[in-house]
Short mmCIF file of the C-alpha atoms (twelve columns), coordinates in Angstrom:
data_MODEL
# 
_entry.id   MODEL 
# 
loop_
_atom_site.group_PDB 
_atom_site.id 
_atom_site.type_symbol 
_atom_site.label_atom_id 
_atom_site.label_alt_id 
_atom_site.label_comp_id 
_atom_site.label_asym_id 
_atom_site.label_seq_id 
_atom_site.Cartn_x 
_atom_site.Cartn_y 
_atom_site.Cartn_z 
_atom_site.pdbx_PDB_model_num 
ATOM 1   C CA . UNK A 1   0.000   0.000   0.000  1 
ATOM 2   C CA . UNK A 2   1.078   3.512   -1.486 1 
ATOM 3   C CA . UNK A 3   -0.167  7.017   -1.265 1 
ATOM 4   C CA . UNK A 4   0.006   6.938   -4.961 1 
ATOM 5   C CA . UNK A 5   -2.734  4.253   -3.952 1 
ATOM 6   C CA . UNK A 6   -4.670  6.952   -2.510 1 
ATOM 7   C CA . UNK A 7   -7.859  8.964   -4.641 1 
ATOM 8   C CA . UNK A 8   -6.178  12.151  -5.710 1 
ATOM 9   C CA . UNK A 9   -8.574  14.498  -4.454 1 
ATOM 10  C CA . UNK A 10  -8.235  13.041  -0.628 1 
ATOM 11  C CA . UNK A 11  -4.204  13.451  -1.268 1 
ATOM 12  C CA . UNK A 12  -4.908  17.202  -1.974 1 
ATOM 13  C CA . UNK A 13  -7.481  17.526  1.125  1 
ATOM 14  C CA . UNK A 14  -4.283  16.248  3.511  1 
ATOM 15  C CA . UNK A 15  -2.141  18.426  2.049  1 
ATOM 16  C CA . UNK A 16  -4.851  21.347  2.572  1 
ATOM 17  C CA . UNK A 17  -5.833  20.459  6.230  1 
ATOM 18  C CA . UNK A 18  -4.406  22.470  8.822  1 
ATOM 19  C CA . UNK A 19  -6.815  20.863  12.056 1 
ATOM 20  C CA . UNK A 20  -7.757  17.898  11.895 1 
ATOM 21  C CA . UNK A 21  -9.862  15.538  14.516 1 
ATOM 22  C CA . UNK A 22  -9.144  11.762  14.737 1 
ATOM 23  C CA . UNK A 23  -11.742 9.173   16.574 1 
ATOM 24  C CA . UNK A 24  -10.834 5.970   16.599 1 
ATOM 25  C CA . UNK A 25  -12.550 2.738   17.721 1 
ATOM 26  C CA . UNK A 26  -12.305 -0.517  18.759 1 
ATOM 27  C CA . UNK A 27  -11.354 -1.971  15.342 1 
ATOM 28  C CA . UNK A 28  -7.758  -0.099  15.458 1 
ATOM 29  C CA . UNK A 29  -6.727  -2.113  18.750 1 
ATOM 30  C CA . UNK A 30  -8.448  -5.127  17.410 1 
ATOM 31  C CA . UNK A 31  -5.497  -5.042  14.922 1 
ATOM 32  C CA . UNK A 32  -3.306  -5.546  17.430 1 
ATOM 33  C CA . UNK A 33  -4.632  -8.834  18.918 1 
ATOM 34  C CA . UNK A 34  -6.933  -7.005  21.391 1 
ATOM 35  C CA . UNK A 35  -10.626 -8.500  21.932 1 
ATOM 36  C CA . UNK A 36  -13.619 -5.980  21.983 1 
ATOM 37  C CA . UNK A 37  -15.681 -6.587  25.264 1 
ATOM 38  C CA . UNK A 38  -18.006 -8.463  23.867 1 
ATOM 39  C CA . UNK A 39  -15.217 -10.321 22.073 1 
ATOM 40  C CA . UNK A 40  -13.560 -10.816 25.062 1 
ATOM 41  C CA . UNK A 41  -16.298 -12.441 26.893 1 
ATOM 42  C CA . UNK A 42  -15.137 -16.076 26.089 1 
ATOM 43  C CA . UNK A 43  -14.781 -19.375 27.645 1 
ATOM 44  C CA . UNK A 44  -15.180 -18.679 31.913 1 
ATOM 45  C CA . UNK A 45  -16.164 -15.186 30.825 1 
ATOM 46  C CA . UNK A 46  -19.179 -16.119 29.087 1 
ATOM 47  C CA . UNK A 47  -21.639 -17.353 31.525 1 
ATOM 48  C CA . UNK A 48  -21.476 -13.531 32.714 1 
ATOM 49  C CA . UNK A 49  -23.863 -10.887 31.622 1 
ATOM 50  C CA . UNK A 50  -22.014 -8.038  30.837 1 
ATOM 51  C CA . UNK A 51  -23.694 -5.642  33.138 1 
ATOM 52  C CA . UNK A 52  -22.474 -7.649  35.833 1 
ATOM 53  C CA . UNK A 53  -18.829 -7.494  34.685 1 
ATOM 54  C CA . UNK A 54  -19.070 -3.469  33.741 1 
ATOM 55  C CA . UNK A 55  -20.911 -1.466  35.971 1 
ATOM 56  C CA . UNK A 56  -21.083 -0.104  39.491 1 
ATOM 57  C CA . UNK A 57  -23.611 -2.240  40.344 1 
ATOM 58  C CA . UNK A 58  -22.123 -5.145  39.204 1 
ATOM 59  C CA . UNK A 59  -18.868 -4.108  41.377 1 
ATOM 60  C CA . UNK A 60  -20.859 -3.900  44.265 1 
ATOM 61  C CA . UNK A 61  -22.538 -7.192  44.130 1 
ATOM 62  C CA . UNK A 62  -19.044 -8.984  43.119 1 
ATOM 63  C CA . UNK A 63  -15.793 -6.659  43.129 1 
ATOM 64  C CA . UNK A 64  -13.551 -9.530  43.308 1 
ATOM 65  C CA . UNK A 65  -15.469 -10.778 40.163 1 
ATOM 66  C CA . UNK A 66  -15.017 -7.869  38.545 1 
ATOM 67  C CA . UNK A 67  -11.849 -6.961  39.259 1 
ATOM 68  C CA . UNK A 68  -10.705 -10.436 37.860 1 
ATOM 69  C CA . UNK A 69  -12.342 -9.733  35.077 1 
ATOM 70  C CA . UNK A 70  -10.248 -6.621  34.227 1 
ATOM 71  C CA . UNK A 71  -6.782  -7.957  35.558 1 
ATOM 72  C CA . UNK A 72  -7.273  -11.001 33.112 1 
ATOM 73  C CA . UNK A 73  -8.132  -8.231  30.188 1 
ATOM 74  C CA . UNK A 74  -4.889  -6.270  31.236 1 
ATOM 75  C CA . UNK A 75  -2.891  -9.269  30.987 1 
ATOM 76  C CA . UNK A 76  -4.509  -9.210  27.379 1 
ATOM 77  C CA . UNK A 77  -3.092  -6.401  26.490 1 
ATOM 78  C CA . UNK A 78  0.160   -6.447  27.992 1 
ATOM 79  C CA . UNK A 79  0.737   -9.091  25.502 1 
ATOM 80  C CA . UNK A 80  -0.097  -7.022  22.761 1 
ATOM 81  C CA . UNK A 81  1.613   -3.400  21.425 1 
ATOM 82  C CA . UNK A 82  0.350   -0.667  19.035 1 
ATOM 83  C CA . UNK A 83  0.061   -1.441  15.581 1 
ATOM 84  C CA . UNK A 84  1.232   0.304   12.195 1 
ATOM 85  C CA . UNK A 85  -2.401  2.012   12.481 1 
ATOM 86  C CA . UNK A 86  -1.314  3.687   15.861 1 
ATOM 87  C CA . UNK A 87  2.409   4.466   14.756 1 
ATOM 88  C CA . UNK A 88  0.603   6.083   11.734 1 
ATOM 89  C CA . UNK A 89  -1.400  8.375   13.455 1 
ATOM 90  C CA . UNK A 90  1.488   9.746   15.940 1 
ATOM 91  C CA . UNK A 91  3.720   9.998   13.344 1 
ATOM 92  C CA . UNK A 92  1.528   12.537  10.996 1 
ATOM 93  C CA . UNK A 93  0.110   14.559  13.817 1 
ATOM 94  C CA . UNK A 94  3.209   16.887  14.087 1 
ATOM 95  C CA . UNK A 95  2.468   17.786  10.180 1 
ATOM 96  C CA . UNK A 96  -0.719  19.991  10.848 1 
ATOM 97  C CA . UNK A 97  -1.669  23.186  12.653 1 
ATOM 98  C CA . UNK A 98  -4.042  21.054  14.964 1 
ATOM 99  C CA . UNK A 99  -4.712  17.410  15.539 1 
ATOM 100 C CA . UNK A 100 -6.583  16.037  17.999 1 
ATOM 101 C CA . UNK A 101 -6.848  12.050  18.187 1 
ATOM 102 C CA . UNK A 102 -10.701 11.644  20.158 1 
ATOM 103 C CA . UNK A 103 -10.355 7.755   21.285 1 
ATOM 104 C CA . UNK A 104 -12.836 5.283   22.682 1 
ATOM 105 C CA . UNK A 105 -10.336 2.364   23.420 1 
ATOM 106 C CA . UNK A 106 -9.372  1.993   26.836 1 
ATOM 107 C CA . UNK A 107 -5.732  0.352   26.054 1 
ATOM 108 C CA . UNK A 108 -3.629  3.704   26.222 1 
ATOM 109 C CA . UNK A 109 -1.956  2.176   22.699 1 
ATOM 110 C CA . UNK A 110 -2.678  6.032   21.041 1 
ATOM 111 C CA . UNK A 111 0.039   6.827   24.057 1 
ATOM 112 C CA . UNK A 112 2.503   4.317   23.541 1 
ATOM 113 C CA . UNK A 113 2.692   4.637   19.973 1 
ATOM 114 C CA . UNK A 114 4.041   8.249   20.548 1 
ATOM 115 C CA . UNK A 115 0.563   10.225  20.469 1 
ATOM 116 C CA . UNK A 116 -0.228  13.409  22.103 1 
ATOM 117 C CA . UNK A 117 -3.446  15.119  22.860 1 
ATOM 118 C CA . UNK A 118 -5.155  12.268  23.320 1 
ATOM 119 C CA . UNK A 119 -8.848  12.433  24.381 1 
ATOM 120 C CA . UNK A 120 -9.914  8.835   25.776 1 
ATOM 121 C CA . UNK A 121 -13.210 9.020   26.223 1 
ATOM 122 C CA . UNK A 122 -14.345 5.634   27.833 1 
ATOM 123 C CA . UNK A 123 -11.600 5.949   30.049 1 
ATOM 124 C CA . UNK A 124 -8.130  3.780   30.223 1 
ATOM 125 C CA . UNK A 125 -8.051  0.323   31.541 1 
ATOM 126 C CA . UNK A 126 -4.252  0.762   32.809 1 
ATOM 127 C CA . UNK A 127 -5.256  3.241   35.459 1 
ATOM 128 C CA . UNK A 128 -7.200  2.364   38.515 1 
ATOM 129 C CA . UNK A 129 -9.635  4.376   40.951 1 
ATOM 130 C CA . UNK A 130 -11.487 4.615   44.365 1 
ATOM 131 C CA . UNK A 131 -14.904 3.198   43.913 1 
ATOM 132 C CA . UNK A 132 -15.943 6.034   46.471 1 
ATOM 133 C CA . UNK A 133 -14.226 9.266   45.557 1 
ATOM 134 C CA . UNK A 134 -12.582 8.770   41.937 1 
ATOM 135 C CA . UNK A 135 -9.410  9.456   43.267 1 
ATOM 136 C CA . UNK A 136 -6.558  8.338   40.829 1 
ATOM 137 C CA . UNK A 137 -4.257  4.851   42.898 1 
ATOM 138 C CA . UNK A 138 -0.837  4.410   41.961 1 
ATOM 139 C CA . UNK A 139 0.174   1.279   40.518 1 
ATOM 140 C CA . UNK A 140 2.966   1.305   43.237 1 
ATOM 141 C CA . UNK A 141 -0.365  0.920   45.520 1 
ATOM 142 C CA . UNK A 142 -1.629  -1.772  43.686 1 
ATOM 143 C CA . UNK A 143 1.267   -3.889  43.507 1 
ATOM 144 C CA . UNK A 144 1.674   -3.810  47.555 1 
ATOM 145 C CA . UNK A 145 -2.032  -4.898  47.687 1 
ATOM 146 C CA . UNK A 146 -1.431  -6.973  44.919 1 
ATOM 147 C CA . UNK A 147 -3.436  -9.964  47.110 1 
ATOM 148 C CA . UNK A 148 -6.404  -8.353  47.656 1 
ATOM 149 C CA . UNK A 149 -9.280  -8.781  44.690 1 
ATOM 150 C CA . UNK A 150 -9.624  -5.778  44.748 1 
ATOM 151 C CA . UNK A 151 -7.012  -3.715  46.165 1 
ATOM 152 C CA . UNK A 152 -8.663  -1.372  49.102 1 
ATOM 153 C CA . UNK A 153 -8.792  2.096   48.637 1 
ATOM 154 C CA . UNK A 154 -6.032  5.021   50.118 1 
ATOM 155 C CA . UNK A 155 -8.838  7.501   50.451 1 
ATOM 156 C CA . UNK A 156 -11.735 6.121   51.739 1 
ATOM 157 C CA . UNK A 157 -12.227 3.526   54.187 1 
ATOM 158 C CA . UNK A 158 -14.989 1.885   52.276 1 
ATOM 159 C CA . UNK A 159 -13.433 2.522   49.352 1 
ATOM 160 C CA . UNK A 160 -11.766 -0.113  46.485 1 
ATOM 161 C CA . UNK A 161 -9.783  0.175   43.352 1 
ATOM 162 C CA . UNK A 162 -11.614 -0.493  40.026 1 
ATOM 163 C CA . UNK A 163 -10.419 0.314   36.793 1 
ATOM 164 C CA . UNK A 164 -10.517 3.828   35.635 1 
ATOM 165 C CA . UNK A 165 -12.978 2.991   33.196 1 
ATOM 166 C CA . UNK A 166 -16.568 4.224   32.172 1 
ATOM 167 C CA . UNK A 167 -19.017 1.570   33.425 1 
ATOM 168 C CA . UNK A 168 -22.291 0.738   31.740 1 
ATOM 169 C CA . UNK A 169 -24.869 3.518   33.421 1 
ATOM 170 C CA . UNK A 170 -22.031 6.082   34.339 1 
ATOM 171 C CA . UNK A 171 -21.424 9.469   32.464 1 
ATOM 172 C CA . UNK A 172 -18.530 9.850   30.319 1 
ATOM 173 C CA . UNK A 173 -15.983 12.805  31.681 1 
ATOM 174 C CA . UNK A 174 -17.455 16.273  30.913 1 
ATOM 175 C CA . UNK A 175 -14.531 17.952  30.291 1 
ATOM 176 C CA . UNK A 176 -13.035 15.163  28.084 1 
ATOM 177 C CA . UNK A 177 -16.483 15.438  25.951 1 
ATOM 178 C CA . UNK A 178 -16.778 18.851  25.974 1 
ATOM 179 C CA . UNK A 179 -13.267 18.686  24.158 1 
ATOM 180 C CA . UNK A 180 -14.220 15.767  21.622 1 
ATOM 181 C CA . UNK A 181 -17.340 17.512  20.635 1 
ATOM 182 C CA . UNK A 182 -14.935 21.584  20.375 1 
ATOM 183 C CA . UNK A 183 -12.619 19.104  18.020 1 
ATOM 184 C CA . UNK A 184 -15.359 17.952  15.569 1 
ATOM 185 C CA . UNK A 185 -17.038 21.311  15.429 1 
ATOM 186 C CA . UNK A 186 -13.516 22.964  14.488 1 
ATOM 187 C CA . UNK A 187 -11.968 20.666  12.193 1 
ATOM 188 C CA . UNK A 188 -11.311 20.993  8.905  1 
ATOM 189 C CA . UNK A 189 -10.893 17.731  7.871  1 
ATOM 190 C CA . UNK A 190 -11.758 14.601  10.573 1 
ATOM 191 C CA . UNK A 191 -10.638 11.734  9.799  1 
ATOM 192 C CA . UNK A 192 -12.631 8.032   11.450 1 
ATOM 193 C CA . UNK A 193 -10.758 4.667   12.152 1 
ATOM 194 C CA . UNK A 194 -12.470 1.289   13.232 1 
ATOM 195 C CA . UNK A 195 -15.901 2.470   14.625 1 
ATOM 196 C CA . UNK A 196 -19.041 1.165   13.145 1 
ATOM 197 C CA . UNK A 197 -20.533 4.452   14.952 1 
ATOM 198 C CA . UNK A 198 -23.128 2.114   16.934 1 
ATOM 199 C CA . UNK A 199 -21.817 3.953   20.671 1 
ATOM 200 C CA . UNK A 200 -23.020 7.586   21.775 1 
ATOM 201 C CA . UNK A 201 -22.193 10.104  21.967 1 
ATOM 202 C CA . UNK A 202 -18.820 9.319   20.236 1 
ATOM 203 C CA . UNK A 203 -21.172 8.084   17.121 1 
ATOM 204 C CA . UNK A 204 -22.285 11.797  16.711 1 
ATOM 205 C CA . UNK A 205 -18.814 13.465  16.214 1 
ATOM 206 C CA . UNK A 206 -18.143 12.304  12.714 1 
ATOM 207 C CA . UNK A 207 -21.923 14.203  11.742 1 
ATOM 208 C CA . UNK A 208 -20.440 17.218  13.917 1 
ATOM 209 C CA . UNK A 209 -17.669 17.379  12.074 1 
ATOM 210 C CA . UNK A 210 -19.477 16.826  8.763  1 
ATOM 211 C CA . UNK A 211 -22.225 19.576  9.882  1 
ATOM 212 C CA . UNK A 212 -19.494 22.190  10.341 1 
ATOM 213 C CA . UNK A 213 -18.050 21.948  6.600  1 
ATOM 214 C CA . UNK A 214 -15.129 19.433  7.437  1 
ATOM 215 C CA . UNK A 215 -14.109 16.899  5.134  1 
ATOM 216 C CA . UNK A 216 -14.703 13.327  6.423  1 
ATOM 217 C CA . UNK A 217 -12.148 9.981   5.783  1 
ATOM 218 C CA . UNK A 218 -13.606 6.656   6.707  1 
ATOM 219 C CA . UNK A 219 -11.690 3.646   7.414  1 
ATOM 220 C CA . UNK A 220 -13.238 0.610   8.348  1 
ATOM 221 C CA . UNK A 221 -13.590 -2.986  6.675  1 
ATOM 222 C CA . UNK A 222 -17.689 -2.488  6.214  1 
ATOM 223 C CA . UNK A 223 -19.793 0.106   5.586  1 
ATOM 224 C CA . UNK A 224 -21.164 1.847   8.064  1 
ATOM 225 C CA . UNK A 225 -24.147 5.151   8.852  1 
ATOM 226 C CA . UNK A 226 -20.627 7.638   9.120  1 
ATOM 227 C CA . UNK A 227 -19.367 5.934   5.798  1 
ATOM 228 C CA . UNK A 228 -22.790 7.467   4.168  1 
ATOM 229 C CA . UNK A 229 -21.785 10.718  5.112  1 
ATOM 230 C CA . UNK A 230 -18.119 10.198  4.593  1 
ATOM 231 C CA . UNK A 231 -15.970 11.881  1.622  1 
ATOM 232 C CA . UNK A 232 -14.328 9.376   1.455  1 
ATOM 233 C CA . UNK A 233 -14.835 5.848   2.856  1 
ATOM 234 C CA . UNK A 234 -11.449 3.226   2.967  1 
ATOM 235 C CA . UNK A 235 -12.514 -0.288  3.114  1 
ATOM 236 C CA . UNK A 236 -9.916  -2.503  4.819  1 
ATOM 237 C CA . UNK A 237 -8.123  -2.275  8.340  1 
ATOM 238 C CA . UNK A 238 -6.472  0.914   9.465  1 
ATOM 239 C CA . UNK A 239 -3.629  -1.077  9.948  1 
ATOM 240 C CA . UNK A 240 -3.123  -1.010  5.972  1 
ATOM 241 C CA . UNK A 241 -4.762  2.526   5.360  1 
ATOM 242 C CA . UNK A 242 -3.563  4.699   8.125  1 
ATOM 243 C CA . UNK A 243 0.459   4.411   7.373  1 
ATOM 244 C CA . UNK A 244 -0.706  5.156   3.585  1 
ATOM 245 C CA . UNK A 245 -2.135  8.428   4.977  1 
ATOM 246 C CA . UNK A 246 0.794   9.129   6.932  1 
ATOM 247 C CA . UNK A 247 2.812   8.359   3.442  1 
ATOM 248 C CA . UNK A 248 0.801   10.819  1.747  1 
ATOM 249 C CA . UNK A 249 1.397   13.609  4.382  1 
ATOM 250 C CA . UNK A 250 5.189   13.185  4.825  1 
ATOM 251 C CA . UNK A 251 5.350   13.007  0.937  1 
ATOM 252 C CA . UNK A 252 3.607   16.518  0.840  1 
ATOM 253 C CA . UNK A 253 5.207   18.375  3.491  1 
ATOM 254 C CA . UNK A 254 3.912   22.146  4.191  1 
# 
């Protein structure tokens, strides 16, 4: 794969873009070995409804359940690293006037591939939390309560760790949405990687983004409601398609 492989008139919209606003789904970190939840619901995990594995209730009634749950997807992913899709995208941010990569993985592989201004919006599986206060643990305080399932809290005496995660029921981080939604709304080109656009309010941003005049790039292997409204629609992994982007920009520097 080329950028000469690339329609023409998307190479001259990257080389016109100046902000640009990334979202990226679970289909990105799939290319790296990672299971979606409901992929990852396999084997002993399968007997259990999901709300019972993801969501404060769910803690309540069975924390060490839960926490299980997440320590054997962490284990998961520390087998795994970023893919060519995630290198891609770090690499051509530095090449516009904004970029802003809007995320609803929970892996923290944006990160590790090199990626700043990351906006995760469901939250990041690596970091944990008090149940009670929200309160950010250090891994240092996991690891010497590394028998406990799960850990207890440091700042509340009821409290326990859980991942720092959004839950089925809870609200996604204001601030962190307020941001995703500025991003769409400003961009001039936005560009969509491995979301079938099924989960709100992330769903919405590519029709933001379209609504405000900015040119839209799908990538995904099917079709999909954002690939309707797309400019431009990539079937195939972004894996294969994102590095030819990246191609095309550092072929056509500014």
């Amino acid at each position: 794969m080329n950028s000469e492989e690339l329609p023409p008139d998307l190479t001259d919209c990257l080389k016109s873009a100046t902000r640009v606003a990334v979202l990226t789904g679970a289909g990105v970190s799939a290319e790296s070995g990672i299971p979606t939840f409901r992929d990852a619901q396999t084997g002993l995990w399968a007997r259990h409804d999901p709300m019972s594995l993801a969501s404060p209730e769910g803690f309540e009634a069975n924390p060490a359940l839960v926490w299980d749950w997440y320590q054997w997807r962490r284990e998961l992913i520390a087998e795994a690293s970023p893919n060519a899709g995630h290198m891609a995208l770090a690499e051509m941010a530095p090449a516009f006037d904004s970029f802003v990569l809007i995320t609803q993985n929970v892996d923290g592989f944006h990160q590790l591939a090199g990626a700043e201004n990351v906006l995760e919006l469901h939250g990041n599986i690596q970091r944990n939390i008090c149940s009670k206060t929200h309160k950010p643990i250090s891994y240092d305080w996991i690891e010497q309560h590394a028998d406990d399932r799960p850990p207890p809290s440091p700042h509340h005496e009821h409290g326990m760790a859980r991942p720092d995660v959004v839950w089925f029921g809870e609200a996604l981080d204001e601030s962190t949405l307020e941001a995703a939604f500025a991003a769409a709304g400003g961009c001039d080109l936005m560009l969509v990687a491995g979301t079938a656009g099924a989960v709100q309010p992330a769903a919405s941003l590519p029709f933001v983004a379209a609504e405000a005049g900015a040119r839209v790039i799908d990538i995904n292997p099917e079709a999909t409601g954002i690939s309707r409204i797309a400019d431009w629609h990539l079937s195939g992994p972004g894996a294969t398609w994102l590095p030819a982007l990246a191609k095309a920009v550092s072929d056509n520097p500014r």
